[in-house]
LUMKOLMAR-57307 format. One record per residue (C-alpha): x, y, z; residue in three letters. Coordinates in steps of 0.2 Angstrom, whole numbers, plus 5000, padded with zeros to 4 digits. Example, Ala and Ser with C-alpha at 12.3 -4.5 7.8 and 13.67 -1.06 7.14 Angstrom:
<nodes>
506249785039ALA 506849955036SER 
</nodes>
This chain:
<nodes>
496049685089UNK 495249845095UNK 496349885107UNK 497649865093UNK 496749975082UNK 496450105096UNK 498550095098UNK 498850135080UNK 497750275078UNK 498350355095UNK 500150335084UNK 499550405067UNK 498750555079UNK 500450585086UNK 501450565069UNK 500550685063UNK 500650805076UNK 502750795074UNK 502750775057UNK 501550945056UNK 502751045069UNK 504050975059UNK 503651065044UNK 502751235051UNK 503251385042UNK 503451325022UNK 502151405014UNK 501851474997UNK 501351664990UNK 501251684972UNK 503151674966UNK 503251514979UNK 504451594990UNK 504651505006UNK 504251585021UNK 505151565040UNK 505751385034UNK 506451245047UNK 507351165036UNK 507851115017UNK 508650965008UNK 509650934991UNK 508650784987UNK 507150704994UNK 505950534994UNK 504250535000UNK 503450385001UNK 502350265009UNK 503650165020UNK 505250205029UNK 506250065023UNK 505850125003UNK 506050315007UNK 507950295014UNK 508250155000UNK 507950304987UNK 508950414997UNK 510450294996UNK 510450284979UNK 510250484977UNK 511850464988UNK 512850334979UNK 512450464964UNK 510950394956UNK 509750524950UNK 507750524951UNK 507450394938UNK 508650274949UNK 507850324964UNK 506250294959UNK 506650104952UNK 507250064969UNK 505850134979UNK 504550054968UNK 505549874967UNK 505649904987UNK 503849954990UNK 503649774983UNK 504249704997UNK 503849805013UNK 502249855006UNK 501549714997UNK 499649764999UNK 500049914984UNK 501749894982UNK 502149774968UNK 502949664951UNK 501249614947UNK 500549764943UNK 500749914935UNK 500450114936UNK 501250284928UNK 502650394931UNK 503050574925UNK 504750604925UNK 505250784923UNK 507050794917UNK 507850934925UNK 509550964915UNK 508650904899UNK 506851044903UNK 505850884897UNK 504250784903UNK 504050614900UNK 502450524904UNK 502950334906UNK 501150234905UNK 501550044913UNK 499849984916UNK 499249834913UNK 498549774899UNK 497049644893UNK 497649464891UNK 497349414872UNK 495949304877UNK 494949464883UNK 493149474879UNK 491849604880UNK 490649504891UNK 491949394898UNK 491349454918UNK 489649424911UNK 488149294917UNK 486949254903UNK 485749364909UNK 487049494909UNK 487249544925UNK 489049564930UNK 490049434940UNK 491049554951UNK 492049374958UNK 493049334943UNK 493649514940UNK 494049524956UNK 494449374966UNK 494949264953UNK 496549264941UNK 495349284928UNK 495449484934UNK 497249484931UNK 497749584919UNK 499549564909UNK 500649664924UNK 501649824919UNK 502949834935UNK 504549744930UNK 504449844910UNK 504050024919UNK 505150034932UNK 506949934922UNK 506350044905UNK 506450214915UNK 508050174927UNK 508950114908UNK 508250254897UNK 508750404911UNK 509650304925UNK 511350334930UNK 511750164938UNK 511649994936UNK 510349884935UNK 510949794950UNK 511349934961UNK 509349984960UNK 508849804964UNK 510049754979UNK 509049864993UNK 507549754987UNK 508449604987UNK 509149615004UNK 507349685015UNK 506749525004UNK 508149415011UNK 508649455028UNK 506949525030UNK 506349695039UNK 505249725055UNK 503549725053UNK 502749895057UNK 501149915066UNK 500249945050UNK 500749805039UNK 500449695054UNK 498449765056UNK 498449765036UNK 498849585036UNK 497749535050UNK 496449615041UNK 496249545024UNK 496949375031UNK 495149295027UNK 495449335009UNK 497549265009UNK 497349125018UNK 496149055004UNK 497649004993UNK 498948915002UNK 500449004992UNK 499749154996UNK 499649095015UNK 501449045014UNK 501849195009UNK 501349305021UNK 500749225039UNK 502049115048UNK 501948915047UNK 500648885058UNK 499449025051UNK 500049165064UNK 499949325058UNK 501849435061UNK 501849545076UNK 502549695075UNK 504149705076UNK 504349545070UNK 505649505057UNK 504649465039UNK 505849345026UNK 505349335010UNK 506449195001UNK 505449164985UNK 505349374981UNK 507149394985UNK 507549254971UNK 506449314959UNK 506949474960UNK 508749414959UNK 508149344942UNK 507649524937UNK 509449594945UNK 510449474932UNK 509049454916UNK 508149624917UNK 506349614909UNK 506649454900UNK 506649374919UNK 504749414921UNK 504249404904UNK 505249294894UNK 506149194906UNK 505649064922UNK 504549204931UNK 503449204915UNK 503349014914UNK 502949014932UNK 501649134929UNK 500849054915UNK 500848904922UNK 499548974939UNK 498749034924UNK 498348874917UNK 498248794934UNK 497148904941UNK 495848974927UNK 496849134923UNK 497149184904UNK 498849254903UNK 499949164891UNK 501749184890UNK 501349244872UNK 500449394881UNK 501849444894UNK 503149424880UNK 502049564870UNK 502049684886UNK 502749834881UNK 502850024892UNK 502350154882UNK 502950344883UNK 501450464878UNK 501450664880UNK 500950724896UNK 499350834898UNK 499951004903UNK 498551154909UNK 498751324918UNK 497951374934UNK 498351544940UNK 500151564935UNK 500551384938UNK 500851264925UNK 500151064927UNK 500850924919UNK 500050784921UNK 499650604916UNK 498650574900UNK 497250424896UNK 497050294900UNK 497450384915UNK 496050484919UNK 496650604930UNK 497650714921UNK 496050764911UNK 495050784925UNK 496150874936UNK 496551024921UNK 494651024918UNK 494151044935UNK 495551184938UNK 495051264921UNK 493051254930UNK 493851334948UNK 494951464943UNK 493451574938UNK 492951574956UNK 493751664971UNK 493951534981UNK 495351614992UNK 494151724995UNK 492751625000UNK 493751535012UNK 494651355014UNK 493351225019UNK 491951335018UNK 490251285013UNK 490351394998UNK 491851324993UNK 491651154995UNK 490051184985UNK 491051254970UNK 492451104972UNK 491050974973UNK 490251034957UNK 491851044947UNK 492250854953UNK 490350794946UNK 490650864930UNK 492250794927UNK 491550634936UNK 489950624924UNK 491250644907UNK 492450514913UNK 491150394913UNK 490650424894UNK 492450484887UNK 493950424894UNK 494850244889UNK 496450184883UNK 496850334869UNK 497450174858UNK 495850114855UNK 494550244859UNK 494750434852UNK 494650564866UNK 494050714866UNK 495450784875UNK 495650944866UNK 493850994873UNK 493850924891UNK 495351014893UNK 494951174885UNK 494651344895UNK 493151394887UNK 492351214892UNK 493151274910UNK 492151434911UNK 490551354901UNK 490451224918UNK 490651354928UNK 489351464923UNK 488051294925UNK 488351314942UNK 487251384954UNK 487951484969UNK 486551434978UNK 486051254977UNK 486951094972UNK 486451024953UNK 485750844956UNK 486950704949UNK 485450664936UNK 485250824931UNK 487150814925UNK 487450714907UNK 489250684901UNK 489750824888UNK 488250934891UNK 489051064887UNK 490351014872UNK 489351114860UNK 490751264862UNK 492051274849UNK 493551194850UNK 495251284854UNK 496951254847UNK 495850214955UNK 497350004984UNK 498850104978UNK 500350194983UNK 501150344976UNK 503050414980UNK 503850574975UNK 505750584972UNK 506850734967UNK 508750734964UNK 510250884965UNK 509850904950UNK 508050964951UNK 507350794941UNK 505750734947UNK 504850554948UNK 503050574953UNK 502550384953UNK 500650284957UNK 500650124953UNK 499549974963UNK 498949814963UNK 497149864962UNK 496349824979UNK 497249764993UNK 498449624987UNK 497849604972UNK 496749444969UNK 497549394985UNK 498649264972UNK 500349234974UNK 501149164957UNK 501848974963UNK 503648994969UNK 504049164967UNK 503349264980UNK 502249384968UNK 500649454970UNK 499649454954UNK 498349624953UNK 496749624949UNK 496349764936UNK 495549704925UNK 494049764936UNK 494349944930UNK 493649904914UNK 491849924912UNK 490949744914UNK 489549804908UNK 489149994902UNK 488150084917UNK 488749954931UNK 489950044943UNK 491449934948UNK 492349904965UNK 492450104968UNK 490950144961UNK 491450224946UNK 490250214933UNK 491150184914UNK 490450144896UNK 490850114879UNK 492750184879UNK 493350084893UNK 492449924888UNK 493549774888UNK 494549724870UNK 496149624870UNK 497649694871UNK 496749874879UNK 497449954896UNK 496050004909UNK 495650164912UNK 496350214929UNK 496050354941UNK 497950364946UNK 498550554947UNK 500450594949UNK 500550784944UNK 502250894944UNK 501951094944UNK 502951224937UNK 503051394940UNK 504051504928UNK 504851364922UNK 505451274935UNK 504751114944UNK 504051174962UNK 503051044967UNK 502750844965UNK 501150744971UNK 500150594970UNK 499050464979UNK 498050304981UNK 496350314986UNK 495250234968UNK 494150334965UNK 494650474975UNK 496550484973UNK 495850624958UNK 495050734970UNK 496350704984UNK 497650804970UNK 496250914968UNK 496250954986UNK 498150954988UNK 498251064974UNK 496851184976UNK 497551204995UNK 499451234990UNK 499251344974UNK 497451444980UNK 497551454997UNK 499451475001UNK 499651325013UNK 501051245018UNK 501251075010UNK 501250985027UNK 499451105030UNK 499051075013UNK 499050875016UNK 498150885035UNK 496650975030UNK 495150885028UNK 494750815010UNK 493050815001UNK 492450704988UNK 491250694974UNK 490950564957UNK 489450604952UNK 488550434955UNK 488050394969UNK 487550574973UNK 488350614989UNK 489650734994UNK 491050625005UNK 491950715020UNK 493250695033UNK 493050735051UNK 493650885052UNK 492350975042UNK 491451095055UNK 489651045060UNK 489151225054UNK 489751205036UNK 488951015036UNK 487251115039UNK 487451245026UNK 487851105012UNK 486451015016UNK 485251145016UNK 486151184998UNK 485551024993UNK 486850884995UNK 486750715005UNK 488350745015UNK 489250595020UNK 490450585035UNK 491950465029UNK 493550375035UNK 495250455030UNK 495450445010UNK 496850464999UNK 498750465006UNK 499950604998UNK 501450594996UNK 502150774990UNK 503850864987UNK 503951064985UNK 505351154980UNK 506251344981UNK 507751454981UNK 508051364999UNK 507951184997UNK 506951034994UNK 505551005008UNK 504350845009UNK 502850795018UNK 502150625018UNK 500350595023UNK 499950535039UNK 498450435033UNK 499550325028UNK 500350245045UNK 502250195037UNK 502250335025UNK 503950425029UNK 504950585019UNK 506650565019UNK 508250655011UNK 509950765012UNK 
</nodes>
């Protein structure tokens, strides 16, 4: 198994040195002009797998647009990447309507079954039993997929329902060859599947083997269910048999869902939050995404800093970055939640002046300790008027799908509904359990995200488009939990503030604060030198695995140009 892990990293190594060659010379000045480019497409998918990525391209090409292509890919990352890819989950897409000059911010997260309760991940002595809300069906929460992705492909889609779901079907039903990293991904977590024997069916051969790579990987039960969804639409998965087959696990197995609950399931369209940075306009995604919010508050907090000129990666800015990152951490814990039930303070976290008022508290000098920080210290200014996968899509037409959605952790609850081949998530762990009790990312949350019927989690997902002059120039997004915020950040801050190229942009090491615990997470990559200098500036600097896996689309006068991340072993960019 070592060996094998040794192999695959040698790969990623040298999928990253092509891929980076592959895309030298693209980088941005201020009007986003490309510079000495290699090459440029019409239409592009960036996504975490190689079978999705060319299913969104033939779609573009049979003359789907971007709200097409991005149904396909998401109903095919279900079944070539089932640890993130999924039905039984749920996420958020903004999709920028090129021809029409609209956003739209489609919210499909889950949402708390009807028998919710407050304390319902409670003992009596109310510490928090982090097993049901995470290993159980009783942290299943009512899943978004199926609505999402069939209300954006019929509201904007050119094609038909069936055209967008026959790729799926068919790597369902005649199966696809397993890559090198679904097979380590599935040898991996195969303690936790092979606990339910569906779920063991499902994914490891008869007699309990694991797939090799290269292997061919069938799927019978998710091809007809998503058949079902091919010929019914929505009603398939929450009127119809996959609903009673859900229901009835549900009942079997100690979950809550009823099929009163996933016929109540509805998507909902809210307005995107959009910010400024240097020229740049950000749209993003809105509670109960949070990190739309944090990403506008923390550019609003760096923009008043040189960062260009203090260098990329350098310990004085790294310092500036990680200070943003804990005050935006330290007000998501108190503020944010599901805008239907809790009133945000959007207006203020968002707002310049509360920018520039962060950015004075911070010391050039030394780091502020984490308990030194309190949510909304600084609100008394006056007001002006988190396993997941992420894919980006643009058509001819300049439309853009920036899509994250997930399971939660990997697969879920590790339970596939009887029959149907569909992995159930586990998100109800993103609410808070218990005020002041971190989750399974660490993530600290309160009153605002506490758990009520019928309430969708808070969620750390991040898919941003940026504009410039009007016009869409970049698309990004990433899985990671709690850090898929701050991968953006990076992404962002590296593209628009230190004119990288986007493949540059996505290489360069990534840092990584939430506030609590109190410690500033790095990639290799980050000098020894510059780990000295932030310690002695205060921080507990800890050296961490790869996080985040971006998957980003740029745009100019010459083409379409994508990059995907290289963290992520399958992830592939592909278009015309």
């Amino acid at each position: 198994m070592l060996f094998m892990k040794h192999l695959f990293f040698i790969f990623l190594s040298t999928t990253l040195f092509i891929q980076l060659s592959f895309a030298q010379g693209l980088s941005f000045n201020d009007d986003m002009s490309v510079h000495k480019p290699t090459f440029g497409h019409k239409a592009m998918v960036v996504s975490a797998d190689k079978y999705a990525s060319e299913v969104g391209v033939q779609i573009l090409k049979q003359g789907g647009n971007a709200a097409d292509a991005a149904a396909a890919v998401g109903f095919a990352l279900a079944v070539t990447v089932p640890r993130a890819g999924n039905l039984g989950g749920g996420g958020f897409a903004l999709f920028y309507d090129a021809p029409a000059k609209q956003i739209k911010a489609l919210d499909y997260r889950e949402v708390a079954p009807s028998r919710s309760t407050e304390k319902m991940y409670q003992h009596r002595d109310g510490s928090v039993d982090s097993n049901k809300s995470l290993h159980s069906l009783m942290g299943t929460g009512v899943p978004g997929t199926v609505a999402g992705l069939l209300d954006l492909q019929e509201k904007y889609g050119r094609l038909t329902r069936a055209d967008i779901l026959a790729p799926a079907i068919k790597l369902a039903e005649e199966g696809f060859p397993v890559s090198q990293s679904l097979a380590l991904s599935l040898w991996d977590h195969k303690d936790r599947l092979k606990k339910r024997p569906e779920t063991a069916r499902t994914f490891f051969k008869y007699d309990g083997r694991p797939y090799a790579p290269g292997e061919i990987f069938i799927q019978r039960d998710l091809a007809e269910s998503l058949k079902l969804i091919s010929t019914y639409g929505k009603n398939a998965f929450y009127t119809g048999p996959i609903a009673h087959a859900i229901a009835n696990d549900m009942k079997t197995y100690g979950g809550i869902i009823t099929e009163k609950d996933l016929e109540n399931y509805k998507p909902v369209y809210r307005d995107p939050i959009v910010g400024r940075y240097k020229g740049y306009q950000i749209a993003a995604m809105p509670p109960p995404s949070s990190g739309g919010v944090h990403i506008i508050q923390m550019l609003n907090t760096l923009e008043n800093f040189d960062l260009k000129a203090k260098g990329h990666n350098s310990a004085a800015s790294i310092h500036i970055m990680a200070e943003a990152m804990k005050r935006a951490y330290a007000d998501r814990s108190k503020y944010l939640g599901d805008p239907d039930f809790v009133r945000i303070p959007l207006d203020k976290l968002t707002a310049k002046i509360y920018g520039r008022r962060i950015a004075e508290s911070i010391s050039q000098n030394s780091a502020t300790p984490s308990r030194n920080i309190s949510p909304g210290a600084l609100f008394s200014v006056p007001e002006e008027s988190p396993q997941t996968t992420h894919f980006s899509v643009i058509d001819e037409d300049g439309s853009i799908v920036s899509n994250t959605y997930t399971l939660n952790l990997s697969y879920g609850n590790a339970h596939v509904i009887t029959g149907t081949g569909i992995l159930m998530n586990n998100e109800m762990d993103d609410f808070s359990s218990r005020a002041g009790v971190p989750n399974a990312y660490g993530l600290i949350g309160g009153k605002a995200n506490k758990i009520e019927a019928g309430k969708r989690p808070l969620s750390s997902m991040t898919p941003v488009i940026v504009f410039k002059n009007g016009e869409a120039v970049l698309a990004t997004g990433s899985p990671g939990g709690a850090r898929i915020i701050t991968t953006v950040l990076n992404i962002l801050v590296n593209v628009l503030e230190h004119e990288m190229n986007i493949a540059d942009a996505t290489a360069a090491p990534r840092v990584h604060h939430q506030w609590m615990p109190d410690e500033l997470r790095i990639e290799q990559g980050i000098s020894p030198d510059t780990q000295t200098l932030l310690k002695g500036l205060g921080y507990s600097v800890s050296l961490k695995a790869p996080f985040g896996a971006a998957m980003t689309l740029a745009k100019s006068s010459l083409g379409v140009y994508g990059y995907a991340d290289s963290r992520r072993g399958d992830a592939y960019a592909a278009g015309y």
